[in-house]
C-alpha positions in Angstrom: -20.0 55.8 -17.8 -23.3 55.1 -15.9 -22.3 53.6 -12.4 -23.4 51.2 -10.1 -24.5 51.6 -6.6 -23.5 48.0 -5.0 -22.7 46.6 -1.9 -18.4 46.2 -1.5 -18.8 42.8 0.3 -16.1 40.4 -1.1 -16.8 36.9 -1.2 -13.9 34.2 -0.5 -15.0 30.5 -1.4 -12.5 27.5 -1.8 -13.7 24.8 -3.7 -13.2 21.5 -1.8 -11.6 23.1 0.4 -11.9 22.8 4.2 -13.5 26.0 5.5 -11.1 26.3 8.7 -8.4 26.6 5.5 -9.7 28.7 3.0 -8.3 31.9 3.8 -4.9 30.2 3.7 -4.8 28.9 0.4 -2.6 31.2 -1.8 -3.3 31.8 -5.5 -0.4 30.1 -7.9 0.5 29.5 -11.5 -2.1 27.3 -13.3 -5.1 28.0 -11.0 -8.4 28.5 -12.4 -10.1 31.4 -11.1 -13.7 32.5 -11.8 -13.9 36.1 -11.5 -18.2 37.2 -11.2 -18.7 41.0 -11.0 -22.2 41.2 -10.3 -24.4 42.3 -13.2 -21.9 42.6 -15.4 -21.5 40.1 -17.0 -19.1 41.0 -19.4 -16.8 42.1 -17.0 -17.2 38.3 -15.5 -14.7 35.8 -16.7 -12.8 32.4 -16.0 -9.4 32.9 -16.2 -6.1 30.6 -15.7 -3.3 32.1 -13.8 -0.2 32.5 -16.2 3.3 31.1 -15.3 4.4 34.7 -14.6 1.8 34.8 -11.9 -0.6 37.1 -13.9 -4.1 37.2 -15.1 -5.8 39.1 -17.7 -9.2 41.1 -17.3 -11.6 43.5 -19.7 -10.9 47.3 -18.5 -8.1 46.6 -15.8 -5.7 44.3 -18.1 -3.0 42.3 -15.9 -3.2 41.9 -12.8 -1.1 40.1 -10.3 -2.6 37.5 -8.7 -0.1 34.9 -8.0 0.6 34.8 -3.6 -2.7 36.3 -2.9 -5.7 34.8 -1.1 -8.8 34.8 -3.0 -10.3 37.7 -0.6 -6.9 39.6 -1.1 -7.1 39.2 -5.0 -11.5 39.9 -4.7 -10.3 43.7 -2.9 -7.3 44.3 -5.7 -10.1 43.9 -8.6 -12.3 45.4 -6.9 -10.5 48.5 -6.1 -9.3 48.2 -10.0 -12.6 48.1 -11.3 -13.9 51.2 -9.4 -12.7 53.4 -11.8 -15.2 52.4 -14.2 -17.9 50.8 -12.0 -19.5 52.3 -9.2 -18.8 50.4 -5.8 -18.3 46.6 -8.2 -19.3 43.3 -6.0 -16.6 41.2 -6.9 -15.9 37.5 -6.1 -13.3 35.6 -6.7 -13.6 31.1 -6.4 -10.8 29.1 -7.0 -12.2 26.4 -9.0 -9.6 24.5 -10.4 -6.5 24.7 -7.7 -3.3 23.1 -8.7 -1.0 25.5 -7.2 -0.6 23.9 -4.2 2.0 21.3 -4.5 3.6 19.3 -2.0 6.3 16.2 -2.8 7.1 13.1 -1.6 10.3 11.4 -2.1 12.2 8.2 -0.4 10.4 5.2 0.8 6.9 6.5 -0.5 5.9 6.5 -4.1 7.7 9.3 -5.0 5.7 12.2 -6.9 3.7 15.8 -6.8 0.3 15.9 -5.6 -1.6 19.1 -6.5 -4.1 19.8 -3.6 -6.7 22.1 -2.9 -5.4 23.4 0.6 -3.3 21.8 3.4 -3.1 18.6 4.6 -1.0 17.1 7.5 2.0 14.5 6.4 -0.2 11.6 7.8 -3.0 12.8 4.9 -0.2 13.2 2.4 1.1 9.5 3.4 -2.4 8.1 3.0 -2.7 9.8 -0.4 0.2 8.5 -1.8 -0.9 5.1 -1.1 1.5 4.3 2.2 5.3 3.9 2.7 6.9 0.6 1.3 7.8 -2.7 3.4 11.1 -1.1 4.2 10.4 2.8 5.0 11.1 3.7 8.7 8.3 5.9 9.5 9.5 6.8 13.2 12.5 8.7 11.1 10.0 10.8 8.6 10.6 14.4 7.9 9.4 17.7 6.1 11.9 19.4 3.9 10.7 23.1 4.2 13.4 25.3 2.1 16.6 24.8 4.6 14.2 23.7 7.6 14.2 19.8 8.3 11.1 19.4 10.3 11.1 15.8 11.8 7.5 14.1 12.3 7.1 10.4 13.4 4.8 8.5 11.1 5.2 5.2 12.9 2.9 6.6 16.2 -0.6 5.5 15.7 -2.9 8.3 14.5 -4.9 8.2 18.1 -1.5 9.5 20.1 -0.7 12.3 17.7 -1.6 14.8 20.1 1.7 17.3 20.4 2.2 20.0 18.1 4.5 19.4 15.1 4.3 15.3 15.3 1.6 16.0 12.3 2.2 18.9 10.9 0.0 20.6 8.3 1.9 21.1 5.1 2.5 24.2 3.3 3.0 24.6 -0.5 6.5 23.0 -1.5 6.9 20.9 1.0 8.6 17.6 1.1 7.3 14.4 3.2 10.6 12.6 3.0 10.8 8.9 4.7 13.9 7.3 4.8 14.2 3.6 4.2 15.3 1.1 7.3 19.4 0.3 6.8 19.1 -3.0 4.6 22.2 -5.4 4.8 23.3 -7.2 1.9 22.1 -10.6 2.1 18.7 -12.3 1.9 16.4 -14.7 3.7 14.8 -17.4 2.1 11.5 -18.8 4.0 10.8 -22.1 2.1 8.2 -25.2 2.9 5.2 -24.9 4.4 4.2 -21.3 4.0 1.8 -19.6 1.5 4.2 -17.5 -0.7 8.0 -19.5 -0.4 10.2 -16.6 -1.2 13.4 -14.9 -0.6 13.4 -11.9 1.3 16.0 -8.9 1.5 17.5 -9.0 4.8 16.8 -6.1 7.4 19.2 -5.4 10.3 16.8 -6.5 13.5 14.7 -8.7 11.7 13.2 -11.7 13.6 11.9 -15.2 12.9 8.3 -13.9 13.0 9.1 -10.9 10.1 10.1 -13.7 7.6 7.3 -16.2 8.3 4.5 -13.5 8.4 6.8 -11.8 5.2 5.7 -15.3 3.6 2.0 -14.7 4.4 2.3 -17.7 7.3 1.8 -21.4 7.2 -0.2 -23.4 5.0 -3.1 -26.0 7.0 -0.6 -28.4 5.9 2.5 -26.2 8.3 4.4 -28.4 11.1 4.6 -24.4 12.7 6.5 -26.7 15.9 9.2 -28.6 13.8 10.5 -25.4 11.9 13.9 -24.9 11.8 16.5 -22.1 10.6 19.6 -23.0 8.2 22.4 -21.1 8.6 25.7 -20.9 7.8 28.7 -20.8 9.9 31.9 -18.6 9.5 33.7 -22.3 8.9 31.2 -22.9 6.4 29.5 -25.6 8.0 25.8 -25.3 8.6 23.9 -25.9 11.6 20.0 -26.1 12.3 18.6 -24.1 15.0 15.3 -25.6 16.1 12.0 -23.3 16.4 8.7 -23.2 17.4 6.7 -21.3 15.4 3.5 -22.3 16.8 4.4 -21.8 20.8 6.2 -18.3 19.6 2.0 -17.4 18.0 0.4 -18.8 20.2 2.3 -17.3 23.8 3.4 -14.3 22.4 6.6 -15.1 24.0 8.8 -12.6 22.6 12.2 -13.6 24.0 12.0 -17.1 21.8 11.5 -15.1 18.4 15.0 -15.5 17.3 16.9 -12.9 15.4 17.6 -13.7 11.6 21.0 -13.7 10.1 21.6 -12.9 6.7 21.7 -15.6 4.5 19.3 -17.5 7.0 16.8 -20.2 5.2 13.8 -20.4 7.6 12.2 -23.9 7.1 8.6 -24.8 7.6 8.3 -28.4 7.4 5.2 -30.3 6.0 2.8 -32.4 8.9 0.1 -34.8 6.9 -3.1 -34.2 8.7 -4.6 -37.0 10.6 -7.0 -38.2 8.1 -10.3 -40.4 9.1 -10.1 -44.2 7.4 -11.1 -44.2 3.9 -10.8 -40.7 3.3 -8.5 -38.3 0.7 -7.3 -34.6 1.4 -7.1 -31.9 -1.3 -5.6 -29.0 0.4 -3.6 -25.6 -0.9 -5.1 -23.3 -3.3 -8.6 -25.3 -4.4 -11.7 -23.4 -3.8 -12.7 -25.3 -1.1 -9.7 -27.8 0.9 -11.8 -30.8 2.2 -11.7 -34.1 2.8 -13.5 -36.9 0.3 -15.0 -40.1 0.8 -12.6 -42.5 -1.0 -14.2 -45.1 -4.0 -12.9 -47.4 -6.3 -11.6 -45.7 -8.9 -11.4 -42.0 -7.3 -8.8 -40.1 -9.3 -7.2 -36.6 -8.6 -8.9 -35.3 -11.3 -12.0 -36.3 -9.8 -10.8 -35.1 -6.2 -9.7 -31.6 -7.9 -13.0 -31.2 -8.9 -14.8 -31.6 -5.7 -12.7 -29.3 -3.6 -13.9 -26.7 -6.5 -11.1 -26.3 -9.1 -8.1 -24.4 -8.8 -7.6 -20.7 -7.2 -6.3 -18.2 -9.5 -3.0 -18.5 -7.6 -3.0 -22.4 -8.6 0.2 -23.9 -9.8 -1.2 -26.9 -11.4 2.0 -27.6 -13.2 3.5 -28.5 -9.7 0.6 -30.5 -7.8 2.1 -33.4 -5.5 0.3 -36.7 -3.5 1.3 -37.4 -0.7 0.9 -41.3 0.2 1.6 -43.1 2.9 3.5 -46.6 1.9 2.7 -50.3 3.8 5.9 -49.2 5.8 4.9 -46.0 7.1 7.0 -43.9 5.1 5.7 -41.0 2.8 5.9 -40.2 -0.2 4.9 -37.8 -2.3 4.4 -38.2 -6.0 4.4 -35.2 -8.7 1.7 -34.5 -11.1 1.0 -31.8 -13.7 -2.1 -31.5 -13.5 -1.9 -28.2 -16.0 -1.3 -30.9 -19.0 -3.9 -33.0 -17.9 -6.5 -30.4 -18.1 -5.1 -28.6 -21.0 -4.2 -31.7 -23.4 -6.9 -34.0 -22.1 -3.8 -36.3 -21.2 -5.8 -38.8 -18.8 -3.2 -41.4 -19.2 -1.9 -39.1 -16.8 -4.6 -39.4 -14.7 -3.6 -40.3 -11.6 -6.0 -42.8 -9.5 -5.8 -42.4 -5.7 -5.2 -44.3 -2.3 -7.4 -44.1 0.8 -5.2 -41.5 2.9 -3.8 -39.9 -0.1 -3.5 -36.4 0.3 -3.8 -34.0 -2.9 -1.7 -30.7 -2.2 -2.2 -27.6 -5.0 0.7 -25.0 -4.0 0.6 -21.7 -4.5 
């Protein structure tokens, strides 16, 4: 056979891969390698690594391939192929990597991610979308076949400066973050806050984790009057004033009181001081404002100057709140959902100067 006079220089190349990591990516099962031996062609082929860790090439048959580098591979073909070609320039690209798989599992979405070369478990984290509300990143670890390498996830990025805190991974690994000890029980944050909800109760958490789990106060929020509800060993429960707005606005740690399960934080509602002859339409409306009152002014009307509805509008449950001749308040129900939807204006109803039109979430 007529032989070739070529250079030997092996090419490495990683696709998509870092360069500072190329040379430590290792060939697996279900790679994609194309194989070019220059000018020939035929000899030139894309080729899938098999699950036995093989591939399969004109002249030199199988070949192992599986826990080589693409260099280390590049030599064993090369040194294969010399036997029929003189001195063959072979390189070898990993173009579709998939053997390199690292896991997640815990408080993470839990999966496989097939990557094209290491990353460090801060990349891994990011790539799987973050840790849930409850993981406790400072107690993060790598499973590594028997080795338990810890790594502290809750340090910001800027301060992970000593070796092993952020770790690059290596094929198999597992980013493992545990979740925070949860205690039976719940928290309910009710009133005056964007989403009222019930919480599951975490041992440490404060008055400021349950009102900021509730996305805060509404414009409407008395953040000074609030108050938690909780229930006594006798049964009996007791209010334990708060406030919200001082704990904000000082930062005054020592005042944010630890919850209890089974606590109901309550943010009470404050009407805004409202100018004379004027109406309020506040909550989820595309734009809260207030609206010169006329004769005749109805909440339909008001509901559509502040802009209509959000898409997180309960209409079914809007309320007025009115002030009486005696000074007390009110508040008065309205669906506005079957007004709009059934055209039910007898349901219409007309408003008071210093009414104020609330649209919850």
């Amino acid at each position: 056979m007529k032989r070739w006079f070529l250079s030997g220089a092996l090419v490495f190349l990683l696709v998509s891969a870092p360069a500072r990591t190329q040379q430590e990516y290792l060939i697996g099962g279900g790679d994609t390698l194309q194989i070019n031996v220059w000018k020939n062609a035929e000899l030139s082929q894309s080729v899938i690594v098999r699950p036995d860790g093989q591939i399969t090439l004109p002249l030199i048959r199988d070949v192992k391939a599986e826990g080589l580098t693409a260099m280390q591979l590049g030599q064993i073909l090369a040194e294969k192929l010399s036997s029929f070609v003189n001195a063959p320039n072979v390189t070898v690209t990993v173009s579709g990597p998939t053997s390199f798989r690292v896991y997640t599992q815990g408080a993470i979405a839990n999966g496989v991610f097939s990557l094209a070369g290491p990353i460090t478990a801060r990349q891994l984290l990011a790539r799987a979308g973050g840790a849930t509300a409850d993981a406790d990143l400072a107690g993060a670890y790598i499973l590594r076949g028997e080795a338990r390498i810890p790594v502290d996830l809750s340090l910001p990025a800027r301060t992970q400066k000593p070796p092993g805190i952020n770790p690059l991974l290596s094929p198999g690994d597992i980013l493992a973050i545990p979740a925070r000890e949860v205690t039976l029980g719940r928290i309910l944050v009710v009133g005056e806050v964007v989403q009222p909800h019930a919480l599951p109760y975490v041992e440490g958490m404060t008055l400021l984790d349950a009102y900021l789990g509730a996305g805060g106060g509404t414009p409407a929020a008395d953040l000074k009057s609030a108050k938690i509800a909780r229930r006594q060993g006798s049964g009996q429960t007791v209010e334990i004033p708060v406030d919200i707005d001082e704990l904000l606005k000082s930062g005054a740690l020592e005042k944010n009181v630890v919850i209890a399960p089974g606590d109901i934080v309550i943010v009470p509602f404050k009407p805004p001081q409202l100018p004379p002859e004027r109406v309020l339409v506040v909550g989820e409306v595309r734009t809260p404002r207030t609206i010169a009152f006329r004769e005749g002014l109805t909440l339909l009307d008001a509901f559509v100057e502040a802009g209509g509805g959000t898409e997180y509008a309960d209409l079914d449950a809007v309320r007025v709140v009115r002030t009486a001749a005696d000074g007390k308040k009110q508040e008065l129900p309205v669906d506005l959902a079957r007004i709009l939807k059934r055209a039910d204006l007898s349901r219409n109803l007309r408003l008071s100067p210093g009414d104020i039109v609330m649209v919850p979430r």
